[in-house]
Each structure stands twice: as structure tokens, then as C-alpha cells.
C-alpha positions in Angstrom: -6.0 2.8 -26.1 -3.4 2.7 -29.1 0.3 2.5 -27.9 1.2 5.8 -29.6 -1.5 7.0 -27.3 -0.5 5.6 -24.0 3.5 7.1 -25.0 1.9 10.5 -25.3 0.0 10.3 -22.0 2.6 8.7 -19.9 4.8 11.7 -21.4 2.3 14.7 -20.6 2.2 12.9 -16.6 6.0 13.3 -16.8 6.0 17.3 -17.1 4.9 17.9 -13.3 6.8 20.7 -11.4 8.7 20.3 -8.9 7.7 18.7 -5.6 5.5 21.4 -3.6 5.4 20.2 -0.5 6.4 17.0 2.1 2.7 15.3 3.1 4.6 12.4 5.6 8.3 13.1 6.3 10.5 10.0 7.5 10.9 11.0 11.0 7.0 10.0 11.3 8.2 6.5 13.3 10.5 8.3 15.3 7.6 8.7 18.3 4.2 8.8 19.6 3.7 12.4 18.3 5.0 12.4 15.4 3.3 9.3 14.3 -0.4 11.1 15.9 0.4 13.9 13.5 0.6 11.7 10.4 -0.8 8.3 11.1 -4.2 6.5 12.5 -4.4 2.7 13.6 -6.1 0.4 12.1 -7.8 0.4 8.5 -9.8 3.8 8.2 -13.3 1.5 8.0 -12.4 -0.2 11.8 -10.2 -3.6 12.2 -11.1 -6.3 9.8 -10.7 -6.5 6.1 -10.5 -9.6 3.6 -8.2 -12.0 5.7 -7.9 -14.3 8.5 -6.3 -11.3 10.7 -8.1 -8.7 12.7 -5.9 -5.3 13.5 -4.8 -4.2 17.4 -2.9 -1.1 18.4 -0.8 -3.0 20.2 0.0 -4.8 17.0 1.9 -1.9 15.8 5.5 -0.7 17.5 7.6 2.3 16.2 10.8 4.1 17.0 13.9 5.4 15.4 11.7 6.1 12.0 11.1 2.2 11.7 7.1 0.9 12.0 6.9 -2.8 12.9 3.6 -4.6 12.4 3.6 -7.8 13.9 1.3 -10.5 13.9 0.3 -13.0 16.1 -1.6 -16.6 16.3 -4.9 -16.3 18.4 -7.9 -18.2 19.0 -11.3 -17.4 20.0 -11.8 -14.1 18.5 -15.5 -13.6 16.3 -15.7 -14.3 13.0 -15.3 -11.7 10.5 -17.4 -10.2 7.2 -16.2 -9.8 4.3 -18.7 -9.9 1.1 -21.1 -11.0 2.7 -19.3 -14.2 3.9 -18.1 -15.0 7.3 -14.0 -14.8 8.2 -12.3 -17.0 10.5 -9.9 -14.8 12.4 -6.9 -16.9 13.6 -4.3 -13.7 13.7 -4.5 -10.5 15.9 -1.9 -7.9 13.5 -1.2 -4.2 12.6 -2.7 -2.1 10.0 -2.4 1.9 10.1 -3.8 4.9 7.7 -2.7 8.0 7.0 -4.7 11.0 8.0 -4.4 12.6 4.8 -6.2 12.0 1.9 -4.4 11.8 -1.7 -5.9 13.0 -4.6 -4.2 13.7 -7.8 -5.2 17.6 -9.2 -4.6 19.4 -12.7 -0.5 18.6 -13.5 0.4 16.9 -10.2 0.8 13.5 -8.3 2.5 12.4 -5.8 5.8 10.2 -4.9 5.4 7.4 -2.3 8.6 6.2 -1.3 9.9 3.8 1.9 12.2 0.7 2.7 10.5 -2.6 3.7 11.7 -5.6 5.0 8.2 -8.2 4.2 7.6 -11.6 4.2 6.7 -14.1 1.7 6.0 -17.0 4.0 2.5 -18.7 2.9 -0.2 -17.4 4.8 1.5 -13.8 5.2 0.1 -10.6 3.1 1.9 -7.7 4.2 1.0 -4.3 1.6 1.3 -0.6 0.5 -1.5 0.6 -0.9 -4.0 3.2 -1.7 -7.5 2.6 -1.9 -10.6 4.8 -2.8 -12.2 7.6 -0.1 -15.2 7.0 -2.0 -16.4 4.1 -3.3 -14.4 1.3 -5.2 -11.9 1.6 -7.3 -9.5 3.0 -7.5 -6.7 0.9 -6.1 -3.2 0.8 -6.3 -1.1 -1.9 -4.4 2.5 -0.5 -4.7 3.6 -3.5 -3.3 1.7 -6.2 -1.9 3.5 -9.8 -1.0 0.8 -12.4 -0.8 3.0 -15.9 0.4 4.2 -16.8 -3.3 7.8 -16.1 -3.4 7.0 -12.6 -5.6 5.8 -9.2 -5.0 3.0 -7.8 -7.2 2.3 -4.1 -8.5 -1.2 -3.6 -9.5 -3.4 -0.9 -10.4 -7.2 -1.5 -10.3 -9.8 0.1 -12.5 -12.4 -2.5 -11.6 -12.3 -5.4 -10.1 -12.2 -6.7 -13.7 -10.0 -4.4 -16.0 -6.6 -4.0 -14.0 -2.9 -4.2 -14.6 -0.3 -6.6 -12.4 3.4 -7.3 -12.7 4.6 -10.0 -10.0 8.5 -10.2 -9.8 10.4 -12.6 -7.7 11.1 -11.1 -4.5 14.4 -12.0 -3.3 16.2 -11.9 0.0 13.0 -11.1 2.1 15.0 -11.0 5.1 16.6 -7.9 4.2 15.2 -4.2 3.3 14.1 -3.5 -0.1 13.3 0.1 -1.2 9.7 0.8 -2.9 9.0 4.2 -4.8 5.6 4.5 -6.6 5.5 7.9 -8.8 1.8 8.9 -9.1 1.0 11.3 -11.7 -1.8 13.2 -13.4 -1.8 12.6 -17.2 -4.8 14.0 -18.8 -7.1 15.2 -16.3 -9.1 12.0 -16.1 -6.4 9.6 -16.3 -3.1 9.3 -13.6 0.5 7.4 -14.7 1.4 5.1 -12.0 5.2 4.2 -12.3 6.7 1.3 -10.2 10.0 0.8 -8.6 12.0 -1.3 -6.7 15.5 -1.1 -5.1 15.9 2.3 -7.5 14.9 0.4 -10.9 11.4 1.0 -12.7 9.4 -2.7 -12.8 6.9 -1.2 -14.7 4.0 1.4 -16.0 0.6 1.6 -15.3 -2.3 4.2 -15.8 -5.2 4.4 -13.7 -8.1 5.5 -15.6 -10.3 7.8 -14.1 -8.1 7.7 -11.3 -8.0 12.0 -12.0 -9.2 14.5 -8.6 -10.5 10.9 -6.6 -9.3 10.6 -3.3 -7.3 8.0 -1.8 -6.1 5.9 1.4 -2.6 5.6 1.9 -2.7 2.2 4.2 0.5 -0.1 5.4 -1.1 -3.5 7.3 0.1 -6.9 7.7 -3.2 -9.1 7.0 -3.0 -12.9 6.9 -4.2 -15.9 5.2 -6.8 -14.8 2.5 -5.6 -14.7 -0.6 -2.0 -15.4 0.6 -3.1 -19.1 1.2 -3.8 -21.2 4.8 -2.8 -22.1 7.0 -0.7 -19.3 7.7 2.6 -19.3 10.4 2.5 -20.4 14.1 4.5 -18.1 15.2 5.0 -14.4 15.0 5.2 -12.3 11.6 7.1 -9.4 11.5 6.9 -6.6 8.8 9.0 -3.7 9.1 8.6 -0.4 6.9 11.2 2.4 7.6 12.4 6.2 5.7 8.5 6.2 4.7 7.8 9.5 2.4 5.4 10.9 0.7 6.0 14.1 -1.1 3.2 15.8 -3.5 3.5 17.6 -6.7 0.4 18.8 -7.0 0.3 22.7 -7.6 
């Protein structure tokens, strides 16, 4: 795609209405019923993923419109499967899913938006991310922290033609806001627009991102492609004033 071209696109996805409707409000932490009404536990395939850290419901706390995910050091728990190799689970953590799916129609998208407070200890690989209903890809990390120091923004059209910007992720001990503005450009293609702590890190498009739906997922896995041996002791990741509003007609 020419550059003249991607300007054009990226300013066709910025002509959306106005936001329709609110899909997750922020008061979805605040208890058990509003988190039923929003939220599931767990990844929406079962516990284990592509990490050393299998998720538990009673990995995941809430209250007062704050999630906490926390993860533990365990031992004896069965190996897990992921591409066909075996996974040593060392952690027991917290993933959850929202009910809903997302899926981007004609002139509309979506706004993710929440305040996290993540680690970038080695071994720790907290994330925000949607993922494909169907199939693989699409994926979108809106912000994934995998034990370097940095947080990364990718978008995935395969597992070999993606986009990444990894950014130096200071003061992890302290709550950083995340907005991720999701937008259909073409009818095929979707603009994904990055920010963090209210300034834009960068632009992405998604191709053929268009009508697929999506996983909105927030999990705390471990090890993996964040490096080993992960922490001893307990990991915390905290995610509060989650929203997702859409803008699809």
C-alpha cells in the first residue's frame, strides 16, 4: 500500500459518528453482578494458553471498579499444550473475557479504553487484547508487557505480516491509561490507533480485520515469551475505569 493510500484510509476510518452505545461501562469491577453481566473467567477456550501459567477464578479479585489478577508460584499442576508441545505450568493466575463479541460493521469501530497498573518484571506477561472468534488472525494486543522494560502495540494480520511499536514503559508501579481507537476504514480494512497516558504511540491497520469478530481478553500469563524463570512470589496486575464504547451504526 502507497503512503498516499494509507493517509486516505486512515482518514475515511476517522469520519465515524458518534458513539452509539456503552458495550462495558466502568462500574463492571464494582461487584459480582455487575462483573456476571459483562465478564467470564478464564480465556474463552478454558484455562491454559501459551505460558507457564494456568488461569483460576480465584486468581481474579474485584471491587470499587478495580480487577486484580494475581499470580502465584505452584508446583505439581499437569503440563500444558500449546502447538503441539508440552507447557510446564509453574504459576496458577487470572485471565477473564468479555461476553460480548466485537466486530467492526460499515462506518464504525469501537474505543477501548482503561487504566492499568502492569508489571515488567522478567517472567511476567500481563495483556489487553483482542483475538479472533473464528479462526486466527486477527489480533490486536493493545498493550501487552512481556518482562523487557517496554510495552508493545501490535496488530497481527498473520503470524508473519504484522505491525509492533514497543516503547519504554516507565514507572510500572503506578497507573497508566491505555485507549485503543478501532475503526472501520474501507470495508475490508479497520484503523487501529494507539494511545497511552492521552498521547497517540502510533497507527496501525488491520487488513481484513472488516465484520470479523473478536475477543476482548485481560489475563496475566507468565513465563513464555516474557522469559524464565519468572518471580517467586506473587504478581499483581491491576486494570481499573475499563470502557468499551462502540460506534458502530
Amino acid at each position: 500500500m502507497h503512503l498516499g493510500q494509507a493517509a486516505s484510509l486512515l482518514l475515511a476510518a476517522a469520519a465515524c459518528a458518534d458513539a452509539v452505545r456503552t458495550i462495558i461501562p466502568k462500574t463492571s469491577f464494582n461487584s459480582q453482578a455487575d462483573f456476571d453481566a459483562d465478564w467470564n473467567y478464564n480465556y474463552p477456550w478454558g484455562t491454559d494458553h501459551n505460558g507457564g501459567a494456568r488461569m483460576d477464578k480465584a486468581q481474579v479479585k474485584f471491587s470499587s471498579g478495580m480487577v486484580t489478577l494475581t499470580a502465584k508460584k505452584v508446583s505439581g499442576q499437569p503440563d500444558a499444550s500449546h502447538g503441539g508441545q508440552a507447557i510446564k505450568i509453574n504459576y496458577l493466575s487470572g485471565a477473564i473475557a468479555a461476553k460480548e463479541h466485537f466486530n467492526v460493521s460499515r462506518g464504525g469501530g469501537y474505543d477501548f479504553t482503561g487504566e492499568f497498573k502492569a508489571t515488567t518484571t522478567k517472567g511476567t506477561w500481563p495483556a489487553f487484547w483482542l483475538t479472533a472468534v473464528n479462526g486466527w488472525p486477527p489480533e490486536i494486543d493493545m498493550a501487552e508487557w512481556k518482562g523487557s522494560g517496554k510495552i508493545s502495540f501490535n496488530t497481527f494480520n498473520t503470524s508473519s505480516v504484522l505491525s509492533w511499536k514497543d516503547v519504554t514503559y516507565s514507572s510500572p508501579d503506578q497507573f497508566h491509561s491505555i485507549k485503543c481507537e478501532v475503526r472501520d476504514i474501507n470495508q475490508k480494512d479497520v484503523s487501529v490507533k494507539f494511545y497511552m497516558d492521552g498521547s497517540l504511540v502510533t497507527t496501525q491497520v488491520g487488513g481484513g480485520f472488516f465484520g470479523k469478530p473478536m475477543y476482548l481478553i485481560i489475563n496475566l500469563q507468565m513465563e513464555g515469551s516474557s522469559g524464565s524463570p519468572g518471580p517467586s512470589t506473587d504478581t499483581l496486575y491491576q486494570v481499573r475505569n475499563l470502557e468499551v464504547l462502540s460506534y458502530n451504526p
